[in-house]
Structure formats: structure tokens, C-alpha cells
C-alpha positions in Angstrom: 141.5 38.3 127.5 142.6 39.5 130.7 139.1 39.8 132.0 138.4 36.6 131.7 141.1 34.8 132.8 140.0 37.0 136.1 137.1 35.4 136.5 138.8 31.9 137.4 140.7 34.0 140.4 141.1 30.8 142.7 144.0 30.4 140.7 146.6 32.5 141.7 148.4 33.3 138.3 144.6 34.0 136.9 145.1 37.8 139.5 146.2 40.4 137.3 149.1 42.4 138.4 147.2 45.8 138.0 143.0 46.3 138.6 141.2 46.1 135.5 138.8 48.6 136.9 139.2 51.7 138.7 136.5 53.5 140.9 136.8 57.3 141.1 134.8 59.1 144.0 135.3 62.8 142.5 133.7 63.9 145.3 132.2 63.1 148.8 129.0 64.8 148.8 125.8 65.2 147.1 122.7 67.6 145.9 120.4 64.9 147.5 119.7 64.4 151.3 118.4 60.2 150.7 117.7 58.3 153.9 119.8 55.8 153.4 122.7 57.2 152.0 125.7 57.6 153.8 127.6 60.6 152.5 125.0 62.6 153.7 125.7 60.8 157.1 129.0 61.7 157.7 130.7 64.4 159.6 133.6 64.2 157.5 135.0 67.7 156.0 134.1 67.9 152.5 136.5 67.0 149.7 137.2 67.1 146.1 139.5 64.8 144.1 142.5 66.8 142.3 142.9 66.8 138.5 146.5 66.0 139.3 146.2 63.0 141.2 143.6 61.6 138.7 145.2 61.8 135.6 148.1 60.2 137.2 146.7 57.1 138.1 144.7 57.6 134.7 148.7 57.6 133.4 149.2 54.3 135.3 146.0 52.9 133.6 146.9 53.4 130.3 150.2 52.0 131.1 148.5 48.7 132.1 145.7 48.5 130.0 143.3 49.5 131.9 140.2 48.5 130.1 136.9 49.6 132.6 136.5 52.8 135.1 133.9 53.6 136.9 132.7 57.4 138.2 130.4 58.3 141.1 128.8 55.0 142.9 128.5 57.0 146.6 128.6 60.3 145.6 127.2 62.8 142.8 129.6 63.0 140.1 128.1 65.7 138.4 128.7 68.2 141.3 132.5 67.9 140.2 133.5 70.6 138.5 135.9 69.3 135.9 133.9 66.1 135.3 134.5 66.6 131.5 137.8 66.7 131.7 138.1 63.5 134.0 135.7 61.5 131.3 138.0 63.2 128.5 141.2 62.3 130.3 140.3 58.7 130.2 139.1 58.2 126.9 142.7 59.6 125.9 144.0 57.0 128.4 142.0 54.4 126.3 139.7 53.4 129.1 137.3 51.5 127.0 134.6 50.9 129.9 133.2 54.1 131.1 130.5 53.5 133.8 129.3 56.7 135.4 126.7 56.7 138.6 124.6 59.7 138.8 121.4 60.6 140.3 120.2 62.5 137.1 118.9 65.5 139.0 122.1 67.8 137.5 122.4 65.4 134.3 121.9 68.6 131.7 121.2 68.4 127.8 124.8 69.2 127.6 126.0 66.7 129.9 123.8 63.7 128.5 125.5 64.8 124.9 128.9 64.8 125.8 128.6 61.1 127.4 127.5 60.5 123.8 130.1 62.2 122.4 132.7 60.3 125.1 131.2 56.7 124.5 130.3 56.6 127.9 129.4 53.2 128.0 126.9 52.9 130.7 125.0 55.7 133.1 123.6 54.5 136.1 120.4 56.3 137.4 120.0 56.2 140.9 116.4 56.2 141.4 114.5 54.0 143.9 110.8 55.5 143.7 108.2 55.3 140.7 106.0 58.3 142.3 106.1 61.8 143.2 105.6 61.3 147.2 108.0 58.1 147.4 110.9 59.7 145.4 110.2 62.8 148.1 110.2 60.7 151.2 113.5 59.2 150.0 115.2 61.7 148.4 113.5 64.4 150.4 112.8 66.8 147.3 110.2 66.6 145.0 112.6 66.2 141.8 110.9 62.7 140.1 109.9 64.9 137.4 114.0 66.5 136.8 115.1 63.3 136.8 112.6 61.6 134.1 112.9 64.3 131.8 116.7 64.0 132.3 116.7 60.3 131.4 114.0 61.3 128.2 116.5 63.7 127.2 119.6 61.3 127.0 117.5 58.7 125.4 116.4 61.1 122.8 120.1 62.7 122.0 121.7 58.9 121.9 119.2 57.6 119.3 119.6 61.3 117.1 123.1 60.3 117.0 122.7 57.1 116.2 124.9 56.1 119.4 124.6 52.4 120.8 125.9 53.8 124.4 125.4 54.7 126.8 
């Protein structure tokens, strides 16, 4: 309900009072050196997002109902180490909306399970080649072949569970 009404936001009383999504950059960096990207760009120190400070505004979601979050647009979510815990911690924060942004290259059996397990509701593969040599030029390894096996594997574990997401 509260979505919606969102969508008419050139009314003022249509704003919600809290986000109804949240975007979590767990970290700043990734395993990839892309072109285009940015994060490889900049001179920046390195950083990591603390547990703490997550679940706290995971806290502040749940108090506000929260419904959508979404994990790793700019960065490579997967190179965080308690990235479980962070999907975990908002499922028990009843996020309902779990959109998660990876490039696939570190997506493991294991991990493409447990977003079954979670309900993640959507995984976003970053992927902008369809061969071999672009996907290298781009994202200057030769790792096309990691990432559709990766993406064979999820598919294959969501439809043995009989999951509808991601």
C-alpha cells in the first residue's frame, strides 16, 4: 500500500516518512578491473561496511516496515565476508524484497543455495559481453565461462527446490 501511494510523489502527503528501500554497499571494491567501472577508478582507501552499523539500520527498517533492500549495485557483494549474515539479518528484519547485484564470478554452489534458502528475491548478473574476447576486453579476465556456469548452477538448484526466486 505504501508503495503505491509512492508512486503519485507530486503529492506531498504521498512521501513516506521512512525509504521503502535501502541500498547497502558492503563494500567499495571488486575482483574485477571493468573499463567503465568506477570503484576500480578511485584512489579512495578501501573499506568494509560493519555488521554493527547494518543491523542497526536493519533495526530501524523493521521498525518502519521496510519492505525492499537492495545489496551490491557498485561494488562486489560477494567479497564481503559476512554477506550471509547481512541477507540473514534482513530476512529476520522482515525485508520482503531482497535484490542482490553481483558479478557471478564468486557466486559459489553454496552461495546460489543459500539465496534460495533466503528468498532472495532477485540476483542481478552483471554481465555486458556474449563472448569470450568481449567479456575479456571489458572485464579484463577471461572468466565468461565462471560466470555461465555460475548462473547454470543457480538455475538448476532454484528449480530442484522448487523455488519461484530468485
Amino acid at each position: 500500500h505504501k508503495y503505491k501511494k509512492s508512486l503519485n510523489y507530486s503529492k506531498p502527503e504521498n512521501i513516506p516518512d521512512f525509504p521503502l528501500t535501502v541500498s547497502f554497499e558492503l563494500v567499495n571494491r571488486c575482483n574485477l578491473k571493468c573499463i567503465m567501472c568506477y570503484t576500480d577508478n578511485h584512489k579512495q582507501t578501501k573499506h568494509t561496511l560493519e555488521i554493527g552499523i547494518i543491523k542497526s539500520v536493519l533495526e530501524e527498517c523493521k521498525e518502519n516496515d521496510t519492505p525492499a533492500a537492495v545489496i551490491g549495485m557498485g561494488s562486489e557483494a560477494l567479497l564481503y565476508k559476512d554477506m550471509k549474515q547481512v541477507v540473514s539479518s534482513m530476512r529476520d528484519c522482515d525485508v520482503m524484497d531482497i535484490f542482490f547485484g553481483t558479478n557471478a564470478t564468486l557466486m559459489t554452489e553454496d552461495i546460489s543455495q543459500f539465496f534460495v534458502d533466503q528468498r532472495v528475491a532477485r540476483v542481478e548478473i552483471s554481465l555486458d559481453a556474449a563472448t569470450p574476447e568481449t567479456y575479456k576486453t571489458i572485464r579484463t579476465k577471461d572468466e565468461l565461462h565462471i560466470v555461465e556456469e555460475n548462473v547454470r548452477k543457480l538455475v538448476e538448484i532454484k528449480k530442484k527446490n522448487n523455488s519461484a526466486l530468485p
